[in-house]
C-alpha positions as CSV (number, residue, x, y, z in Angstrom):
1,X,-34.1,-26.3,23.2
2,X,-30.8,-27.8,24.5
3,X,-32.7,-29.5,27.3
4,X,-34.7,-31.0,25.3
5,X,-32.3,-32.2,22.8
6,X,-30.3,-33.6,25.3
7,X,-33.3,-35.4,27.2
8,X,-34.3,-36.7,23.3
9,X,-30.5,-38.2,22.8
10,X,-30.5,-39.5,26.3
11,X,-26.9,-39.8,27.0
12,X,-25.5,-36.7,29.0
13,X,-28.8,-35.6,30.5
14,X,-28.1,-35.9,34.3
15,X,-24.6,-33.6,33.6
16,X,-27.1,-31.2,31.5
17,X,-30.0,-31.0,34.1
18,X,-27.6,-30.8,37.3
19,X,-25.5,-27.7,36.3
20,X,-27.4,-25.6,38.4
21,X,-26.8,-26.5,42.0
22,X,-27.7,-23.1,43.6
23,X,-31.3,-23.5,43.0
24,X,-33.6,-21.4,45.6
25,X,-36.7,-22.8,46.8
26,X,-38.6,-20.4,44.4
27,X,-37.0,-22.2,41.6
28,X,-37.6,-25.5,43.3
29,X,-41.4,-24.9,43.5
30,X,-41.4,-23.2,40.1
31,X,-39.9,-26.9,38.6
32,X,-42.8,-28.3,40.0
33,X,-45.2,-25.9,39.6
34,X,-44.6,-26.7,35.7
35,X,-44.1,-30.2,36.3
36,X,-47.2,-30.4,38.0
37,X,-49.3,-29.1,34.9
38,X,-48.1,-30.7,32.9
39,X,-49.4,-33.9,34.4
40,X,-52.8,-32.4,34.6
41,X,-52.9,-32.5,30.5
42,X,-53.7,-35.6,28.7
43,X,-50.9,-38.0,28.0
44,X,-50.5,-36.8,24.4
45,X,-49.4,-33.5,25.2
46,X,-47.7,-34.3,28.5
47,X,-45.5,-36.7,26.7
48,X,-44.3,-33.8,24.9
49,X,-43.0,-31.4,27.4
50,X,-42.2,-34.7,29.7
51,X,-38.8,-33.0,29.9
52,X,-40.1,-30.9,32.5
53,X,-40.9,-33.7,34.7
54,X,-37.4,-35.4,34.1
55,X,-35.6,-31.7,35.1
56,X,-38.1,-31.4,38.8
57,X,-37.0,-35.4,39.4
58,X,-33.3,-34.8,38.9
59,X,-33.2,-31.7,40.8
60,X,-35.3,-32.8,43.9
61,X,-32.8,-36.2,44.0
62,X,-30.2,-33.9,43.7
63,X,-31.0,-32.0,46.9
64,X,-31.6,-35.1,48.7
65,X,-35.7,-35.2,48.4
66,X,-35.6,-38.8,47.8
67,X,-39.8,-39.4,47.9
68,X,-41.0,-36.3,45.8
69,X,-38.4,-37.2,43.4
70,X,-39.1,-40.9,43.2
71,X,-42.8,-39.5,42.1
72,X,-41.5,-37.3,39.6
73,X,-39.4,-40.1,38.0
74,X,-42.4,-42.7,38.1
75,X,-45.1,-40.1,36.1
76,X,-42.1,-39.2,33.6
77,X,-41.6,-42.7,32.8
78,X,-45.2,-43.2,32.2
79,X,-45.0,-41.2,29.6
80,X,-41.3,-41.5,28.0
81,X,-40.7,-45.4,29.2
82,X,-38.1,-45.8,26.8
83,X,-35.6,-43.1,28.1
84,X,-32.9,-45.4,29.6
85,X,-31.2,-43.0,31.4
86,X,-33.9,-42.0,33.5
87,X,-35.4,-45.4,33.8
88,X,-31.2,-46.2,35.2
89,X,-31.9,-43.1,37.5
90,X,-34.7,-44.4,38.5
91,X,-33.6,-47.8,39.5
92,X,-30.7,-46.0,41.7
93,X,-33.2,-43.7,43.3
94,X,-35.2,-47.1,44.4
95,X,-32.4,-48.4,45.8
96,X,-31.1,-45.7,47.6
97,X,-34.7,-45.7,49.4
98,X,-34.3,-49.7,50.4
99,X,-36.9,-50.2,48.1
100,X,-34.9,-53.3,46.5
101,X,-37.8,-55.2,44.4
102,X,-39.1,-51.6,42.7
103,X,-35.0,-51.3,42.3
104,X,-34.9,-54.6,40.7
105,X,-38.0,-54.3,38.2
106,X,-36.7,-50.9,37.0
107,X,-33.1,-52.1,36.2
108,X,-34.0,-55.4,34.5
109,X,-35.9,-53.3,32.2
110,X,-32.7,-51.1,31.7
111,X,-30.7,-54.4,31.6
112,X,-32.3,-56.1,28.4
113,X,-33.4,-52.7,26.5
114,X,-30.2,-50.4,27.0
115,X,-27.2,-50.5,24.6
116,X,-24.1,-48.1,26.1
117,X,-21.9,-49.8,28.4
118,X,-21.7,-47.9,31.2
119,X,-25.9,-47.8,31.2
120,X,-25.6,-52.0,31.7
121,X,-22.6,-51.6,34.2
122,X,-24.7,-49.4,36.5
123,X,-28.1,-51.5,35.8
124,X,-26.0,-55.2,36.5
125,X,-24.8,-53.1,40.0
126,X,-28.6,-52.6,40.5
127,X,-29.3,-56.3,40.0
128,X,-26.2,-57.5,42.2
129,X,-24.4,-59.2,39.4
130,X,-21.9,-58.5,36.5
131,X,-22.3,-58.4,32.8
132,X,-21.5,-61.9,31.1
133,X,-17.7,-62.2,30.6
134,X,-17.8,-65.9,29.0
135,X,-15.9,-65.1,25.7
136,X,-12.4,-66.3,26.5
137,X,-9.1,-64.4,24.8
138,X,-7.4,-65.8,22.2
139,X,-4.4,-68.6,23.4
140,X,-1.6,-68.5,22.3
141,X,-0.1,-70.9,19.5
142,X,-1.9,-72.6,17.4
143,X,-5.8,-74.0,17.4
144,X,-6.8,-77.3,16.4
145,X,-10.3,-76.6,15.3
146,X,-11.5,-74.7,13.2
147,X,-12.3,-71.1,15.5
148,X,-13.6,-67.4,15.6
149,X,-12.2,-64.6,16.9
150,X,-13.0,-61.2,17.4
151,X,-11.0,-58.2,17.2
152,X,-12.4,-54.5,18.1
153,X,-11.6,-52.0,15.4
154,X,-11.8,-48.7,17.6
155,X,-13.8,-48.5,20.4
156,X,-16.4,-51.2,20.8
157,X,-18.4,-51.8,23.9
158,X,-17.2,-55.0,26.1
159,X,-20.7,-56.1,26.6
160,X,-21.7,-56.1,22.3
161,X,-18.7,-57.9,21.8
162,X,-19.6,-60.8,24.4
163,X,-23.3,-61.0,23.0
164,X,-22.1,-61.6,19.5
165,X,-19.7,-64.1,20.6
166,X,-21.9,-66.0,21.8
167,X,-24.5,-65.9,19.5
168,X,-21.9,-67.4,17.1
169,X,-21.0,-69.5,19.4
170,X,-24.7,-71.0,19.8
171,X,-25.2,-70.7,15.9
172,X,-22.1,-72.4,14.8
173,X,-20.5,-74.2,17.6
174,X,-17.3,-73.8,17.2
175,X,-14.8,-72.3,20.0
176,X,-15.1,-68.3,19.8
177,X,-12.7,-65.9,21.3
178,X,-12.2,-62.0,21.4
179,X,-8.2,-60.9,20.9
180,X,-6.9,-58.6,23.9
181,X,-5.7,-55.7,22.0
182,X,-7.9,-53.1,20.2
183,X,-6.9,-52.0,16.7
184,X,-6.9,-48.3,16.4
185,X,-6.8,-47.3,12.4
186,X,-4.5,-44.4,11.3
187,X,-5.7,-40.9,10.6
188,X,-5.5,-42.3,6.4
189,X,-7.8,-45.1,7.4
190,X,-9.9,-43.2,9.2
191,X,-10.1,-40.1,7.2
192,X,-10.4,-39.6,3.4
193,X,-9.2,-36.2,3.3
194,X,-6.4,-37.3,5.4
195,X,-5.6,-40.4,3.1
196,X,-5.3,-38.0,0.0
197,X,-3.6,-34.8,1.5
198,X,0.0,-36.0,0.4
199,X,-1.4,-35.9,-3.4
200,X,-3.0,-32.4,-2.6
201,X,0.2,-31.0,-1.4
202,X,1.4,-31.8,-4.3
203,X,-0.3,-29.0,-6.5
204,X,0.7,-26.7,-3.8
205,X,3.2,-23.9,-4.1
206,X,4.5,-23.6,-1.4
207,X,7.1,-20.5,-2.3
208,X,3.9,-18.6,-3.3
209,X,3.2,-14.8,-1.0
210,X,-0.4,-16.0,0.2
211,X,0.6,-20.0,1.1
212,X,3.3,-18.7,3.2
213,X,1.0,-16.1,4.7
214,X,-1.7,-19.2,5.2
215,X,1.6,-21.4,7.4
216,X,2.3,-18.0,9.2
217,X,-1.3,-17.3,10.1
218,X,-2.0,-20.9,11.3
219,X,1.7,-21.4,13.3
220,X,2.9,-24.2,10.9
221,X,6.4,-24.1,10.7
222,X,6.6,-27.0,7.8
223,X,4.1,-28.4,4.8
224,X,4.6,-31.8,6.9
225,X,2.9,-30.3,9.6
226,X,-0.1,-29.3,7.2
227,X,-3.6,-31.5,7.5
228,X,-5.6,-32.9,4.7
229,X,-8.3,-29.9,5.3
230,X,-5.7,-27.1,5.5
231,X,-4.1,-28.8,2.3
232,X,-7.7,-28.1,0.9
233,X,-8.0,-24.5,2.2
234,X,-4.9,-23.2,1.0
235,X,-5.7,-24.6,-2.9
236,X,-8.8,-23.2,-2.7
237,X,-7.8,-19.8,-1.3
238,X,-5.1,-19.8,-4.4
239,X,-7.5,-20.5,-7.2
240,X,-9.9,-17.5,-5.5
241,X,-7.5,-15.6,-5.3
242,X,-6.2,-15.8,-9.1
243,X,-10.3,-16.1,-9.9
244,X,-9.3,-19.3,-11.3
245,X,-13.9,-20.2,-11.0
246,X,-13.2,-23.6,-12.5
247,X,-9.7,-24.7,-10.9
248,X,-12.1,-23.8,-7.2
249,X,-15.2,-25.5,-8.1
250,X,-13.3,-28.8,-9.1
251,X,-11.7,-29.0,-5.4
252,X,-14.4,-27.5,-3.7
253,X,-16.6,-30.2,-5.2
254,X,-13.4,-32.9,-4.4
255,X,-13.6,-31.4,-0.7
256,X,-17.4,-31.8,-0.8
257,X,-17.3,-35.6,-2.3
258,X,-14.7,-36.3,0.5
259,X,-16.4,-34.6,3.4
260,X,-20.0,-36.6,3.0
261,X,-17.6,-39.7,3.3
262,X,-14.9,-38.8,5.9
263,X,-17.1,-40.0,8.9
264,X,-17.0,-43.1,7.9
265,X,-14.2,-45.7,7.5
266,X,-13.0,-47.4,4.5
267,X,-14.4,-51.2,4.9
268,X,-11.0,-52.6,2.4
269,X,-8.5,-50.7,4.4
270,X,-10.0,-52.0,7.9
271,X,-9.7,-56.0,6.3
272,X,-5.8,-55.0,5.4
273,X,-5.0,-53.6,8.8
274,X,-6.9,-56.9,10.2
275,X,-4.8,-58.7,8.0
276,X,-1.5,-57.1,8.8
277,X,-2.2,-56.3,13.2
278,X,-5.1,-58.7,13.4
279,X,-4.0,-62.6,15.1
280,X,-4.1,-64.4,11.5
281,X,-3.6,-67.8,12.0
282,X,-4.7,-71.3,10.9
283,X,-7.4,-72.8,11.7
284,X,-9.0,-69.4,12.4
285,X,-11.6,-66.6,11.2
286,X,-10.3,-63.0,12.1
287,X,-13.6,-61.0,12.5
288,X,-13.0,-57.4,13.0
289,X,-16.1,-55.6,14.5
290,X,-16.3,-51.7,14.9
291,X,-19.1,-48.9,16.0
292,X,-17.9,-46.8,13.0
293,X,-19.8,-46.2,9.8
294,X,-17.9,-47.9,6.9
295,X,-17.8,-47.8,3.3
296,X,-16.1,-49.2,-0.2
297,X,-15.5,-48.8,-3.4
298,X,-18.8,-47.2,-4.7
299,X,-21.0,-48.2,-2.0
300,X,-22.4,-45.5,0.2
301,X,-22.0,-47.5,3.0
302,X,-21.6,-51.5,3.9
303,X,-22.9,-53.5,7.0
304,X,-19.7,-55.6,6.8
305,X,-17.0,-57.0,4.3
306,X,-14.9,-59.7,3.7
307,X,-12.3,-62.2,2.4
308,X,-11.0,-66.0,2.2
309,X,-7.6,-65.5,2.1
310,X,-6.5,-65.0,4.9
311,X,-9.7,-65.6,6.4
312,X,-10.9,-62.5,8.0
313,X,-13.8,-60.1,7.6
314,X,-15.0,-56.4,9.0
315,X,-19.0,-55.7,10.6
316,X,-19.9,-52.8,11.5
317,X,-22.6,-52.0,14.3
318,X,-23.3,-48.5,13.3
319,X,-25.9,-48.9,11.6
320,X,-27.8,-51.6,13.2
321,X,-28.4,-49.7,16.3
322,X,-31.5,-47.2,16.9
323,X,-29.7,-44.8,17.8
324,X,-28.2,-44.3,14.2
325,X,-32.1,-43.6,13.3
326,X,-32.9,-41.4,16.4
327,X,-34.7,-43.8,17.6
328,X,-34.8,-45.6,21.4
329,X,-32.2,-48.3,22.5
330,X,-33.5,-51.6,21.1
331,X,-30.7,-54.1,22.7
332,X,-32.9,-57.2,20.8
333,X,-32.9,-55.8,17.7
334,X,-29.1,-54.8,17.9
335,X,-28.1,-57.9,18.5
336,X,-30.0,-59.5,15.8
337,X,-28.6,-57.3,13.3
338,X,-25.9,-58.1,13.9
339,X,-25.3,-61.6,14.1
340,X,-27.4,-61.6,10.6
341,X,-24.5,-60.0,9.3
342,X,-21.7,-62.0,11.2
343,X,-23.8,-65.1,9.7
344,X,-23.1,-63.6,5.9
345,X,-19.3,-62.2,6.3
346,X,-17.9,-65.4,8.5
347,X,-19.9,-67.0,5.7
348,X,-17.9,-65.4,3.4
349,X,-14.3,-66.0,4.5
350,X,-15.0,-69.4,4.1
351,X,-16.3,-69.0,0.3
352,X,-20.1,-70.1,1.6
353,X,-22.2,-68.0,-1.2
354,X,-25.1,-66.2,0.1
355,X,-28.6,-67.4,0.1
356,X,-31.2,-67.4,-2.8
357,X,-34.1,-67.2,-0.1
358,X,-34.6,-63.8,0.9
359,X,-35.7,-65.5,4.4
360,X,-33.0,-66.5,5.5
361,X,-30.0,-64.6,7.3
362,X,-27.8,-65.1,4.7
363,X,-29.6,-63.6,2.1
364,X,-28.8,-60.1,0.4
365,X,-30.6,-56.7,1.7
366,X,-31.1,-53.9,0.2
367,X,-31.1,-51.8,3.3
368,X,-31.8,-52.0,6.9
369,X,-35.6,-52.8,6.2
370,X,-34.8,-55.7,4.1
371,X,-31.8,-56.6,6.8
372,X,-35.0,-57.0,9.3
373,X,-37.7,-58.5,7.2
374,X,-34.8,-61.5,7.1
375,X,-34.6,-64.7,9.7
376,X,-31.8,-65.4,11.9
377,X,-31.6,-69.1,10.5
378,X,-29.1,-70.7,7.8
379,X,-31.0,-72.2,4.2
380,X,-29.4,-75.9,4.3
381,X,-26.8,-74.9,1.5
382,X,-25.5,-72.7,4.1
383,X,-25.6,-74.9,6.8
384,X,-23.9,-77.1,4.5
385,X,-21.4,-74.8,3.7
386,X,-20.5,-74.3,7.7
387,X,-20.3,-77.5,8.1
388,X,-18.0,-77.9,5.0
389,X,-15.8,-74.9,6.2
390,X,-15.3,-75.2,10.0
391,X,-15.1,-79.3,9.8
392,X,-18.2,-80.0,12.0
393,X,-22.3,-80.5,12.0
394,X,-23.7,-77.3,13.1
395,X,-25.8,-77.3,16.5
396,X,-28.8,-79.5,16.5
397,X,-30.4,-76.4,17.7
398,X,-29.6,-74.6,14.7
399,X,-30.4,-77.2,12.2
400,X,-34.0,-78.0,13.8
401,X,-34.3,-74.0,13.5
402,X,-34.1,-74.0,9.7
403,X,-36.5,-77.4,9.6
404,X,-39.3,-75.9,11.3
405,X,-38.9,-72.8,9.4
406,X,-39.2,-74.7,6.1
407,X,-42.0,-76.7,7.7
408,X,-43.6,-73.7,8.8
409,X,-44.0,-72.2,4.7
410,X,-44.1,-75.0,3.0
């Protein structure tokens, strides 16, 4: 079961699959014993035990079989073509063996599907090149037009960061930049139970027997020391423990509410820490980007936020890669999410209102299916609204975009 789990997420399979270096040659011919039948079924249910496969091709590369394990690798990917990490693997194999077109072929395909860094790093090595670096930091002083810069809000891959840029860059023409320093939130901006332990302490005794029992138990020597979640366990062992029923349920049901939303981050408290550490300046639109899941107000969850004043905004990526759905990498689709939604919140900071046409990138969705069904081109108040804002006609690119799309329908 863990094998296949971790063959399924893709991400620490070769760590998983290579513990075992002691393996006999009765093992050895066992893998491929298994490996073997497998192959002989029909593609249907081969593709689901294709695991198997994956485990004989790592091991026999492992112990240096270079040509069985190239076979291994190439009937595995027939039949899970999407697995990145093996197609990567499979690309380095190739390479090792001189076999430098095969080598090529495999890590282009790596190279425009994958989405983790270090999966492009090692696929660009493959190719003999390096991943585009093209989105300049942010000088110092001030800026005479009218510019973008992004600013990674916790860890953000490098390459994610460069492909937005410049997608912006192509859409709005105006001078983009990425700031040198990652902003790393707080444990009360990154955690809701964190944010409200200091207003749980305070309906803590903390003279009572079992609360100093609790500190002793856990090594705290001081209530400063004392988490959001231990703040929680010692109310809730104290209303048990006077069978106070209602007192416990009310927290529980606080912890509960807090617990479904502590993963992700509050979208208004990342804009004021961009707005407070971020490089707010004139003449320039602070956009804050992170991996995390984020939230506000009574929204389960948002895509990205913003304001005008100071002009800055927050996206989030989370949800606009597969992965977030169990699904394959799908660099394309990633990076069209996500400069849908850098279109709407830059839009934003400079008071553009969204679009009425659901076509179009600025307009509302209700949810990642409605996020996709939209276009990647500005409605011409929008366009008219960039233009207003950063003090310049948009691309002719972009404008003939929107023109043939409104041709195209009407």
């Amino acid at each position: 079961m863990l094998k296949k789990m971790v063959l399924m997420i893709g991400v620490l399979s070769v760590v998983c699959l290579a513990a075992d270096t002691n393996t006999s040659e009765g093992d050895l011919a066992a893998m491929i014993s298994r490996a073997d039948k497998i192959l002989a079924k029909g593609v249907v249910e081969a593709a689901k035990e294709v695991d198997e496969v994956f485990l004989a091709a790592v091991k026999l590369r492992e112990l240096g079989q270079l040509d069985k394990a190239e076979k291994y690798y190439s009937e595995g990917l027939m039949l899970s073509p999407r697995n990145m990490n093996f197609q990567l693997e499979y690309a380095e194999l190739l390479a090792a063996r001189g076999d430098k077109a095969g080598a090529v072929k495999a890590a282009e395909i790596v190279y425009s599907i994958a989405e983790q860094q270090d999966l492009l790093e090692r696929a660009a090595v493959v190719l003999g090149q390096k991943l585009p670096d093209d989105v300049p930091l942010l000088p110092d002083g001030n800026l005479e037009k009218m510019s973008v810069c992004f600013v990674k809000v916790g860890p953000v891959d490098d390459w994610l960061v460069q492909a937005a840029g410049r997608k912006i860059r192509e859409t709005l023409g105006c001078p983009v930049y990425q700031f040198d320093d990652m902003l790393v939130p707080g444990d009360a901006d990154r955690s809701l139970i964190e944010r409200v332990k200091e207003s749980v302490k305070q309906d803590i005794n903390w003279s009572h027997p079992g609360v100093i029992k609790y500190l002793k138990d856990k090594s705290i020597s001081a209530k400063e020391q004392v988490t959001g979640r231990q703040a929680f366990d010692i109310l809730l062992n104290g209303f048990k423990s006077e069978n106070n029923t209602e007192a416990y349920d009310s927290v529980l049901n606080t912890l509960k509410y807090l617990e479904a939303r502590d993963k992700q981050w509050d979208a208004n408290n990342l804009i004021r820490i961009l707005v407070v550490r971020g490089p707010v300046r004139d003449n320039l639109i602070v956009v804050g980007i992170t991996a995390c899941d984020i939230f506000g107000g009574d929204s389960n969850y948002f895509f990205g936020n913003a304001i005008n004043s100071p002009k800055c905004c927050i996206v989030s990526s989370c949800r606009f890669s597969e992965r977030y759905y169990a699904k394959p990498d799908n660099q394309e689709l990633l990076i069209d999410r996500l400069h849908k939604q850098l279109l709407s919140s830059i839009g934003f900071t400079l008071s553009i209102p969204r679009s009425k046409d659901p076509r179009t990138a600025r307009s509302y969705p209700g949810g990642i299916q409605e996020h996709d069904s939209k276009g990647s081109w500005l409605s011409e108040d929008c366009i008219k609204g960039f233009e207003a804002g950063l003090g310049h006609a948009l691309p002719e690119a972009t404008k003939e975009q929107t023109r043939k799309m409104l041709n195209k329908v009407s």
